[in-house]
C-alpha positions in Angstrom: 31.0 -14.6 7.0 29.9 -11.1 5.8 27.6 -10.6 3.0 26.5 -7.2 1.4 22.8 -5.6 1.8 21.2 -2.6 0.3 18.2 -1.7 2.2 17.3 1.3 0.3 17.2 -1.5 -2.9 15.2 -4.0 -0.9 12.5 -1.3 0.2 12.5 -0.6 -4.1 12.0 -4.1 -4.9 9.0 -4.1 -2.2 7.9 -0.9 -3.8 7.6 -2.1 -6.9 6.6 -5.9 -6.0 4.4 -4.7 -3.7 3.4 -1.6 -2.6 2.5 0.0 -5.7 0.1 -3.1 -7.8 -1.3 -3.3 -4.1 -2.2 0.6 -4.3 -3.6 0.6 -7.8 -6.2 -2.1 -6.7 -7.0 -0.8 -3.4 -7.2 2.3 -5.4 -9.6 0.5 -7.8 -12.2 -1.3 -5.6 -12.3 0.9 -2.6 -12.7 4.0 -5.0 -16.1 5.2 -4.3 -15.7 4.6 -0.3 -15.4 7.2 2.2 -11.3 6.6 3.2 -8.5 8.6 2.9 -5.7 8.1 0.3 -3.3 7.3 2.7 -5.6 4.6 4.0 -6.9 3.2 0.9 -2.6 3.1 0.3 -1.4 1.2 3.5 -4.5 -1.2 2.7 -3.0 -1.8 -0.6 0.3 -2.3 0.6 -1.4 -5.2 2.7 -3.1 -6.4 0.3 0.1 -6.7 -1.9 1.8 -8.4 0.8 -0.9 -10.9 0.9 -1.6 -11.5 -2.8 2.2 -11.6 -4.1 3.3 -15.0 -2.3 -0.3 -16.5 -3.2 0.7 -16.7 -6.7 3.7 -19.0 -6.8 1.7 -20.8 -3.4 -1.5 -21.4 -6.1 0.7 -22.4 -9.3 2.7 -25.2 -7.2 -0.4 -26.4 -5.4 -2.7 -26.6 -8.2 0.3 -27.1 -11.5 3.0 -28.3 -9.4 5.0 -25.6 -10.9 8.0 -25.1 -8.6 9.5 -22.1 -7.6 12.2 -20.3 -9.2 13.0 -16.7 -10.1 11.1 -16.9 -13.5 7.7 -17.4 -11.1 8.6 -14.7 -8.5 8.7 -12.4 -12.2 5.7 -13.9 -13.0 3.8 -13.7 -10.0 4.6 -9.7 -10.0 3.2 -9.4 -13.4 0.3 -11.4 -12.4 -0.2 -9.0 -9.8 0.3 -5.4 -12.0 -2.1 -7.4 -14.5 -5.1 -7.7 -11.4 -4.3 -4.5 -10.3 -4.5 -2.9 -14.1 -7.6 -4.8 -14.8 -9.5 -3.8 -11.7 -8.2 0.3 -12.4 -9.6 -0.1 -16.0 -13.2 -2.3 -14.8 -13.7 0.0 -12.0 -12.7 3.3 -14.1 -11.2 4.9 -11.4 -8.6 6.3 -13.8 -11.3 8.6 -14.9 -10.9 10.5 -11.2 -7.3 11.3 -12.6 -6.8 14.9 -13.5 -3.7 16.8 -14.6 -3.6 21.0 -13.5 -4.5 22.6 -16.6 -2.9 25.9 -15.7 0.0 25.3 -13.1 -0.3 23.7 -10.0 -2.5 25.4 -7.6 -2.2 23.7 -3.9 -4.7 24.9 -1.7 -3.1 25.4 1.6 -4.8 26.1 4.9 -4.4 29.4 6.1 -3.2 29.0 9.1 -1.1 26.5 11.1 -4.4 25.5 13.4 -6.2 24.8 10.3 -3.4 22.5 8.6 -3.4 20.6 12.2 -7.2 20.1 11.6 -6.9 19.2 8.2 -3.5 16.9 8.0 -2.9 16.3 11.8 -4.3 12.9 11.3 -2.3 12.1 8.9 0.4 13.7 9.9 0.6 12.0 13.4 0.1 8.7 11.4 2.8 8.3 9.5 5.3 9.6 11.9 4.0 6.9 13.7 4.6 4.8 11.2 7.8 5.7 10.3 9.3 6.2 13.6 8.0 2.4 14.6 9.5 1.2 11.3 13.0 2.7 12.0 13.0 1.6 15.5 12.6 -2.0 14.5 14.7 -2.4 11.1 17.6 -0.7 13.0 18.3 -4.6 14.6 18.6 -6.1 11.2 21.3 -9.0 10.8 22.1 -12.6 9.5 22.3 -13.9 13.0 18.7 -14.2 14.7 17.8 -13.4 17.7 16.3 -16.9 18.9 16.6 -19.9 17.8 12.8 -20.3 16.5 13.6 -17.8 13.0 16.4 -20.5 12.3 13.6 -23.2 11.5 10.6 -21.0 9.4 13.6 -19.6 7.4 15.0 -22.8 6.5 11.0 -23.1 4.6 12.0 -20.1 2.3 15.4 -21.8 1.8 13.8 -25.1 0.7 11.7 -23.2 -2.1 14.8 -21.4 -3.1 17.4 -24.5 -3.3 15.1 -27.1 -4.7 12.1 -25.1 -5.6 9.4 -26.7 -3.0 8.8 -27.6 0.3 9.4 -31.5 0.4 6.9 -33.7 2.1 10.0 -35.2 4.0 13.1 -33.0 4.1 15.1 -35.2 6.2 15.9 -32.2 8.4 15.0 -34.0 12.0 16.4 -36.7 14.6 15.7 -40.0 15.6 12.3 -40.4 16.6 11.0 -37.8 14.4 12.0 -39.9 11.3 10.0 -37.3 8.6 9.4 -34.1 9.3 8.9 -31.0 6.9 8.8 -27.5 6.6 5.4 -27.0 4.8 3.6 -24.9 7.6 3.5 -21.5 6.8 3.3 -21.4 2.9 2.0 -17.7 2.7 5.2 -16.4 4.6 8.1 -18.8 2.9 6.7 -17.7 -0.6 7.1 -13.8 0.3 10.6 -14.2 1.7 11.5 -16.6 -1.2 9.9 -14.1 -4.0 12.1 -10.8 -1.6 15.2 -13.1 -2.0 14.8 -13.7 -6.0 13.8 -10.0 -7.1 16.9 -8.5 -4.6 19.6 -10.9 -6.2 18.3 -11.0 -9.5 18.3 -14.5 -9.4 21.5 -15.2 -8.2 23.3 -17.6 -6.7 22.1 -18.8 -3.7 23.4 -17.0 -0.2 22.2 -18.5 2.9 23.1 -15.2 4.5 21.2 -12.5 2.3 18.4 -14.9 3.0 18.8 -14.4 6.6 19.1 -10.8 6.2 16.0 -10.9 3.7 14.0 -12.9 6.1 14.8 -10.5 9.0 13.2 -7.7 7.0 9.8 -8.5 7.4 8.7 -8.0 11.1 9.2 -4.3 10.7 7.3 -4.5 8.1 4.9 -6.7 9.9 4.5 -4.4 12.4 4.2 -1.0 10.0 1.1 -3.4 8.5 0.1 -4.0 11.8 0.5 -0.3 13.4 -1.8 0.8 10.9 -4.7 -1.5 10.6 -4.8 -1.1 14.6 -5.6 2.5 13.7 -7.7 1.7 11.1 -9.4 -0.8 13.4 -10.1 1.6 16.2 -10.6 4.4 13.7 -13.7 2.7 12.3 -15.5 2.2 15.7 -14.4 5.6 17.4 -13.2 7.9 15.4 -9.4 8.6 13.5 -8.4 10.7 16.5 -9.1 7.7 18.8 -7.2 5.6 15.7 -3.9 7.5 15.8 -4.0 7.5 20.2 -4.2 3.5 19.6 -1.5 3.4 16.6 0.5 4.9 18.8 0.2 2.9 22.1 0.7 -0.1 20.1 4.3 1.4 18.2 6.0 1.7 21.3 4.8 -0.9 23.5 7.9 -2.9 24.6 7.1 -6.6 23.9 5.2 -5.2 20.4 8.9 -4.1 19.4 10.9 -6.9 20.7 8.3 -9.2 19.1 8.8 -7.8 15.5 11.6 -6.3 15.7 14.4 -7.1 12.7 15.9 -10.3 13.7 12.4 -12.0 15.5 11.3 -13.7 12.1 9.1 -16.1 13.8 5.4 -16.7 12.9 3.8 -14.0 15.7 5.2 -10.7 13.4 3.0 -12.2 10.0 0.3 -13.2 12.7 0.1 -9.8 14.1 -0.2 -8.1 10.4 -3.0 -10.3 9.1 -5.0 -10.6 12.5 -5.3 -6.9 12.8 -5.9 -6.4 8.6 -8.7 -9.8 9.4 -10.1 -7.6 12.2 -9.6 -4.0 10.6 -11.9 -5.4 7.4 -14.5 -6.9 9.3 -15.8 -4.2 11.3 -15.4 -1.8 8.0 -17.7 -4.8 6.3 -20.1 -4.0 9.6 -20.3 -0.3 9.6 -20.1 -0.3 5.4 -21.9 -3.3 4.1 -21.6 -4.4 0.4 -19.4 -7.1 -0.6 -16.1 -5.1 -0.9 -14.8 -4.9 2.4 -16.4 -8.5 3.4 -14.0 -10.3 0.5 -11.3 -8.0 1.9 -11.6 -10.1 5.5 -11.8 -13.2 3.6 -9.1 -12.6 2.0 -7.2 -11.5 5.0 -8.6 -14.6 6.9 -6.6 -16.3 4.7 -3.6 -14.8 5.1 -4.1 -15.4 8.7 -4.5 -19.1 8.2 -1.3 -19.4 5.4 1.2 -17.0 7.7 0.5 -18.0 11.1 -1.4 -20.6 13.5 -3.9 -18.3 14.6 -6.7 -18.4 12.7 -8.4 -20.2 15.8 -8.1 -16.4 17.2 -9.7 -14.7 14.6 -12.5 -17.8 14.0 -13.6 -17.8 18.2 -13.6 -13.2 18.2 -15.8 -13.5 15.1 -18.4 -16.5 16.5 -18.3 -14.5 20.5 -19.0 -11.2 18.4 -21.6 -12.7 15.9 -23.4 -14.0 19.1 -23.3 -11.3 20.8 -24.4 -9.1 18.1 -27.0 -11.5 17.3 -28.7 -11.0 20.6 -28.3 -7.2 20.6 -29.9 -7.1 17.6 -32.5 -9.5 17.8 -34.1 -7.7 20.5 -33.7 -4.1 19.0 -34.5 -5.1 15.0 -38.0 -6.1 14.3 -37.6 -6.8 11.0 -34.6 -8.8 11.4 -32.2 -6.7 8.5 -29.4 -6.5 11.0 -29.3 -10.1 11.5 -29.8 -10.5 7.8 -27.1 -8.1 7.4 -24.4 -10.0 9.9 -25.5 -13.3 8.6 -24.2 -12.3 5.0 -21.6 -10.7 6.0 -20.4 -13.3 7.9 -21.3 -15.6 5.3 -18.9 -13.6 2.4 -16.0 -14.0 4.7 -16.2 -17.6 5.8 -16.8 -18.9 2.6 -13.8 -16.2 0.9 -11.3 -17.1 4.0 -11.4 -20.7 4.5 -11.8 -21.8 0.7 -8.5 -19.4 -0.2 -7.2 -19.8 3.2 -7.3 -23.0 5.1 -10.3 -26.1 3.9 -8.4 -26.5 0.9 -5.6 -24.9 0.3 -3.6 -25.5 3.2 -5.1 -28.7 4.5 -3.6 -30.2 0.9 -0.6 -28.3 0.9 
């Protein structure tokens, strides 16, 4: 069975679903702190990966509203309305000026001096791009493995009957009941992809596959950038791009999110490294921006994936660590103020949104 797929109209849909209410907030709260645009973008786009399925996720859970494509509309709205609000609280529309005589690009004088200036950036989003292409270029309705064939049939579930069943009747004798309501964060983004694409439609079990198989590249653009961001924040955004681009081409980081690997590790990857990325900003920056930011991505870790164990046992080996080092350095004890609220912003944001009540009930 064939089946027909536009990927240049899937990567609008994420554009617009996605990418640009995620920009406009990142925009919005991160606008008085020392990052480039391009990183304050990519963090948006994260951040409108994360927030987009949490909408329908929250309305079931707390409504019992089920899914449908009138709540994947809604749930983009709700997300333009956040990112609008948070433009217009924060007033970063006021940084917004239009050329008054022409446009007037300063460019650097000579090609040494755009290398100093863009080469960064430059070197980043060929990375980017050239990981992206490498990946999607696999893209099909028949998996790889056999794993993709079970999280995709959760995506399915919220598409055919609108929820994830507490017993879906999907397993063999012994496993009388069984269900698919494990990774709630990553069946409510492929669901939400599969509405906007067919614009409602009738329901195609193989444009979901090909959907579904859309996001580890995506996964691992996310995932190629917050390593750079990660590094990039410790040593520098030379050292940054040199880890971005080990990480691109490493041979099991391709096969593992490559188009056709939709499995659990690809969303894993993402929000570990976004997790990761924000806490060391919230270490290095302070304030409560960045700290909500690994909460929130915390939670993403624990609604997409199985490892939030990972990120829990790094943060609690660092935090001692730290603790120590500081401890015997800081007489006044403001670092180990500093760490304890920091770490007390992200445990309380992460596993409230993320995992002690959200998806223990669900």
């Amino acid at each position: 069975m064939f089946v027909s797929f536009e990927l240049p109209l899937f990567i609008a849909w994420l554009a617009l679903s996605s990418l640009l209410p995620g920009a406009i907030l990142s925009f919005s709260l991160l606008r008085k702190e020392e990052l480039t645009k391009l990183e304050k973008l990519f963090i948006g786009f994260g951040l409108g990966i994360i927030l987009l399925p949490l909408i329908p996720f929250i309305l079931y859970l707390v409504l019992g509203v089920k899914f449908s494509y009138t709540i994947a509309l809604v749930s983009v709205a709700a997300l333009y309305i956040m990112a609008i609000a948070a433009l217009f609280i924060s007033r970063a529309y006021e940084g917004i000026r239009l050329p008054k005589e022409g446009l007037n690009l300063a460019l650097p004088e000579t090609p040494m001096a755009a290398l100093k200036t863009y080469g960064v950036a430059i070197c980043l989003l060929l990375l980017i791009v050239s990981g992206y292409m490498i990946r999607i270029s696999t893209y099909s309705p028949v998996f790889q493995e056999l794993d993709p064939y079970f999280y995709t049939d959760t995506a399915q579930q919220l598409l055919t009957m609108g929820e994830n069943p507490w017993n879906d009747q999907t397993s063999w004798y012994p496993e009388v009941e069984v269900n698919h309501r494990i990774i709630p964060a990553l069946s409510y983004l492929e669901a939400t992809w599969y509405s906007l694409y067919s614009s409602g439609g009738e329901y195609n079990n193989m444009l979901l596959a090909v959907i579904a198989s859309m996001y580890p590249p995506i996964a691992a653009v996310l995932a190629i950038f917050f390593i750079y961001l990660l590094v990039s924040a410790a040593a520098g955004r030379e050292w940054g791009v040199v880890s971005a681009g080990i990480a691109a081409f490493v041979p099991t980081f391709i096969y593992k999110l490559t188009a056709g690997e939709q499995e659990v590790q690809p969303y894993a990857f993402f929000a570990l490294t976004f997790f990761f990325a924000m806490y060391i900003l919230s270490l290095k920056k302070g304030g409560m921006k960045f700290p909500v930011l690994a909460g929130i991505s915390f939670a993403a870790v624990a609604l997409g994936s199985s490892s939030q164990i990972l990120a829990v046992i790094a943060v609690i080996i660092f935090s001692m660590v730290q603790a120590v080092l500081l401890f015997v350095r800081d007489k006044d004890a403001a670092g180990l103020k500093e760490l304890l609220h920091i770490n007390l912003i992200v445990f309380l944001t992460g596993p409230l949104l993320g995992s002690a009540i959200l998806k223990d009930v669900f």
